[in-house]
N, C-alpha and C positions, 0 to 999 in steps of 0.2 A: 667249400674251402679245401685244399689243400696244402699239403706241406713235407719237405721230404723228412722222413722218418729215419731214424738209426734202428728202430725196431729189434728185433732180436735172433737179426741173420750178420752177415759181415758186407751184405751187399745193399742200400738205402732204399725206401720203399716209398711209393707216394700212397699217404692216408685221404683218404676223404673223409671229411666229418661232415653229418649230416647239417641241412639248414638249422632247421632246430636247437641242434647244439652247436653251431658255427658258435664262435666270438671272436672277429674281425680282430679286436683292440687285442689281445692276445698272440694273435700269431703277428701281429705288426709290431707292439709297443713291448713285449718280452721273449726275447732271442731265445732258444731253445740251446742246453749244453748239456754235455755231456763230459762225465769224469772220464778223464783219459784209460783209469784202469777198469772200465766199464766192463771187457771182454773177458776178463781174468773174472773178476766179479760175479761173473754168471758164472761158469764153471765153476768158480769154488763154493758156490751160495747151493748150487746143482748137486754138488757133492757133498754139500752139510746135509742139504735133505735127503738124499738118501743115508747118510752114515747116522742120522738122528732116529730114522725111520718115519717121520714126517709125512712121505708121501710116497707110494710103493714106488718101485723101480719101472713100472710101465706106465703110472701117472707125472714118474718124473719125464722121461723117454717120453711122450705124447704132448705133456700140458706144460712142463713149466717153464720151457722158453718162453711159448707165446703169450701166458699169464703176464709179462713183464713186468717181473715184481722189481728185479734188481735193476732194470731200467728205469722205476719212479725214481727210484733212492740216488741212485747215478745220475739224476738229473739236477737234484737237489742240494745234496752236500758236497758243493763243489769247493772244491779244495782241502779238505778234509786230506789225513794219511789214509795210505792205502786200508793197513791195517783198522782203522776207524771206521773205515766204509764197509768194509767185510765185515765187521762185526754188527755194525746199521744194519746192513741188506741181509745179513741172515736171521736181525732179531725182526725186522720188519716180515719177511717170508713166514718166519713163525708165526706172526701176527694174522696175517692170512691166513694161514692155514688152523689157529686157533680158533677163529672168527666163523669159518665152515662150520668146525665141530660141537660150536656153539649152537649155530643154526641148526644141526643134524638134529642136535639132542632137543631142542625144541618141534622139530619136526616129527620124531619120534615117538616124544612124548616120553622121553627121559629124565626126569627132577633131580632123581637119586645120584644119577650118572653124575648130571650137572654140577650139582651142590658140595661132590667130590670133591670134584674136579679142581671147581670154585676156590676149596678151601688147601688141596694142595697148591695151587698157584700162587695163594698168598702164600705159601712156606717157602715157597722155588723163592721166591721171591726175597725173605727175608734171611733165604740158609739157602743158596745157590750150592753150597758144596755139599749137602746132605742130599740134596736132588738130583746127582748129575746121573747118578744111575738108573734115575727112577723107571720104572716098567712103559708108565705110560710116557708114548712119543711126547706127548706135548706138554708134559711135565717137566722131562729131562732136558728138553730141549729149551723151555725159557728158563732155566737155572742155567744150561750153557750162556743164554745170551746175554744173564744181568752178570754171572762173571764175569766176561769178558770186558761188557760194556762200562763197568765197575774199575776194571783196569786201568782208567785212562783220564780222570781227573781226581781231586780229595775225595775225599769220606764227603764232608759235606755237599759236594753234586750225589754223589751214592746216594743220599741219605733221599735229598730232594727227588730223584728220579724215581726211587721206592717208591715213595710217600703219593707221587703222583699216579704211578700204575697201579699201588692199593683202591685208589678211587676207581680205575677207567674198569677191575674188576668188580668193584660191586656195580657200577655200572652198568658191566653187561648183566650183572644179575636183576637188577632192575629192568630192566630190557627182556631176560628171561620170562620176569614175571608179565607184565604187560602182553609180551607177545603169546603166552600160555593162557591168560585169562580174555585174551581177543581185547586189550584196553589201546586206543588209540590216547596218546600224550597229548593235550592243550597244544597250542603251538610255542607259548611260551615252556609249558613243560618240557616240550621237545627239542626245545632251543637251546637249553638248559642239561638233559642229557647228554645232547649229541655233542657236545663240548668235549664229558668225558668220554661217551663211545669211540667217538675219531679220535680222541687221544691229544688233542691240543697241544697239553702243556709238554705232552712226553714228545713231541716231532720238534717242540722249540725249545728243550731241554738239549736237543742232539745237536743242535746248531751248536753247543760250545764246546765237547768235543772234538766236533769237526775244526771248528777253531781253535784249537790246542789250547783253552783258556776257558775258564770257570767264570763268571762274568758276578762282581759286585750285588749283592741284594739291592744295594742304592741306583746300581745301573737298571739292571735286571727288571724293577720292578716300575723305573722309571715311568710316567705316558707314555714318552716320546719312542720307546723301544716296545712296551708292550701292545700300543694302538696296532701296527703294521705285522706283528707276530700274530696277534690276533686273526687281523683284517686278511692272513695267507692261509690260516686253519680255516676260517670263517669260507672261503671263497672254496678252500677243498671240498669241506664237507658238504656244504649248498651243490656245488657243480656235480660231486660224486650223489648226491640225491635226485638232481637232475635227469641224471643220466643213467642211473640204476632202479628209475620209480615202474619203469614196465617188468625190470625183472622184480621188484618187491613187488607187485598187484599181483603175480601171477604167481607166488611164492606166499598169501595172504598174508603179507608183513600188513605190521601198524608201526614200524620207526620208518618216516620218511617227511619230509616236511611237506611235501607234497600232498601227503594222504592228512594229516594233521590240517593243512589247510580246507580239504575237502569234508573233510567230518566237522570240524569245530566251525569254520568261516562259512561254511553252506555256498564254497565254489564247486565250479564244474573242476572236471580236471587240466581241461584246457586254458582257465582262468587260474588253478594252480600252478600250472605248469610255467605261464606267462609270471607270475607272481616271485617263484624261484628264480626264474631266470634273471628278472628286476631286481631281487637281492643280489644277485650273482654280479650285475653290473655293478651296482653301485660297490662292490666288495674292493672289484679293483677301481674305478676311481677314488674311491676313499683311498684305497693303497696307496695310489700314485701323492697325494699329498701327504698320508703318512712319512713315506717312503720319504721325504725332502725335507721334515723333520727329524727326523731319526738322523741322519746323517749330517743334519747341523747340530745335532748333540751329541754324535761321534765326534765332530771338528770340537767340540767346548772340553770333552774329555782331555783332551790331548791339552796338557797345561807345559806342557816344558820338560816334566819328569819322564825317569820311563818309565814305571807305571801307568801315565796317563798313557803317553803312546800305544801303550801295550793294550791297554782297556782301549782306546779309540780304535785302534789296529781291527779287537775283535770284534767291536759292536758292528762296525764297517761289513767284515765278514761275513757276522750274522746276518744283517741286514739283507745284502747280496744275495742270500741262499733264498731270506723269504720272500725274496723276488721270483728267483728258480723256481719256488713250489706252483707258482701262478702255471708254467710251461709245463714243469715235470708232471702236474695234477691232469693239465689240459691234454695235451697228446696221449698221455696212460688211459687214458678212459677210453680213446681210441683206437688204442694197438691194442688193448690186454683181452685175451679171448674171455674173461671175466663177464665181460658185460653183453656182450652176444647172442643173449638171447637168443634171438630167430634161429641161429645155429645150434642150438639143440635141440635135443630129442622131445624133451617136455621140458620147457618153460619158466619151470619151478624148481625143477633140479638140476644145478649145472656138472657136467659131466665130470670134472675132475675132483669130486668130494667124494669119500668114502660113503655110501649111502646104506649101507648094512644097518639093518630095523632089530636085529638081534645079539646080544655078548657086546661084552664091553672094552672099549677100547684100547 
């Protein structure tokens, strides 16, 4: 399959995705968009990383066009203020690149490092302004992004989006552990982290931001809106396991639903692989009926008030974007030099991560 790309030059590029990961109903049944300030976007997201120290000046210069981080995010929060997507696409950038150094120090065989780390992150976290200088890049730099991102609905989203990223850390320390002691997760267990690892609630916390509106507990928590939030994380993180299980085998990870099926279910990987892919379908047709609830429950909001209007206005919104994560999920796995394996050197270590086995970071 094919498809023209916006990728992360100024000129459109045709991708091929492989058979494998083709999915036909994707590139037919969810039109691919892009936030108009996409362009700007990269440039200023390029130049957070370096001004954070993030990622040296010659792994920005070489990798982080092509990684196309701020292209996921531009895909997804579409209609969002500028200002909202900038501070998205550089907390998300951070995200990646905290994500690396997570892996590193497991690679390493760092605990001490980690467990730092671990615990200054919960502080960036709860005291954004006592962090902003901190030493370590990826310290200062997620106290930059819950500032900012703090800026822009009540306390109470504040309070929720903390409360959410406190978990997706212990998370990865959970994950830490496992991948340090060689434990492959149940698949139910695994189903069950990867909620918090991929961050779930914190990509569908952003949707209301983006929609300038803080959205009701009653709404918020409704079925009919969290089936389809759901069912668009659900479809990420499956397809991102999909299509990242050769770089985890060759990296000897044990998060991948893939590998969890082959150790706990006694499949081949071929019969894994087929198995992911089968969740992956049914993710988006389940969506597609979601999706046609949700937006008869945005029509019920809207009673006459403005209030209602205003809550139906943004559930509408919300809805919209996690339809976009289906597109923005789907072509990112195929532009982002992330997953490319075969194009490095070895296998296990992808070229744009700080790989230094000695001093701390």
């Amino acid at each position: 399959m094919h498809a023209l790309s916006h990728g992360s030059t100024s000129t459109p590029t045709t991708i091929a995705v492989p058979p494998a990961l083709s999915l036909p109903v994707i590139e037919a049944a969810f039109p691919r968009q892009l936030h108009p300030y996409w362009p700007k976007l990269q440039r200023e997201t390029r130049a957070w990383l370096l001004e954070k120290r993030l990622m040296t000046p010659e792994t920005v210069e070489e990798y982080a066009d092509g990684l196309c981080y701020t292209d996921l995010m531009a895909g997804y929060y579409i209609g969002a203020p500028d200002e909202v997507l900038q501070a998205i696409a550089d907390y998300s950038a951070w995200f990646f690149v905290w994500d690396d150094r997570h892996d590193r120090d497991i690679v390493h065989g760092r605990p001490e490092s980690w467990r730092r780390l671990k615990d200054l992150l919960h502080g960036a976290l709860d005291r954004p302004g006592d962090h902003l200088g901190h030493t370590d890049p990826v310290v200062a730099g997620l106290a930059d992004s819950v500032r900012r991102l703090h800026a822009f609905l009540p306390d109470t989203w504040n309070a929720r989006f903390s409360r959410h990223f406190h978990a997706v850390i212990e998370a990865y320390d959970r994950e830490f552990h496992n991948r340090t002691e060689g434990i492959v997760p149940t698949v139910e267990e695994y189903l069950e982290l990867r909620r918090l690892t991929f961050a779930h609630r914190i990509w569908t916390d952003l949707l209301e931001p983006s929609a300038g509106y803080e959205l009701p507990d009653a709404v918020r928590k409704n079925p009919a809106y969290r089936k389809p939030a759901l069912l668009s994380q659900e479809f990420a993180a499956w397809y991102n396991d999909l299509c990242s299980l050769p770089k985890e085998i060759a990296g000897n990870e044990v998060h991948n639903l893939g590998i969890s099926l082959v150790t706990h279910e006694g499949m081949t990987i071929e019969e894994a692989i087929a198995d992911v892919r089968r969740r992956v379908e049914e993710c988006i047709s389940e969506f597609l009926d979601a999706e046609g609830e949700a937006l008869r429950f945005a029509d019920r909001l809207d009673d006459g008030t403005v209030g209602g209007k205003e809550t139906s206005a943004a559930v509408r919104a919300c809805v919209g974007n996690m339809r976009n994560w289906f597109s923005s999920v789907y072509w990112f796995h195929h532009e982002s030099g992330r997953y490319r394996v075969d194009s490095w050197d070895d296998r296990s270590t992808p070229p744009y991560v700080d790989n230094a086995t000695e001093g701390e970071k």
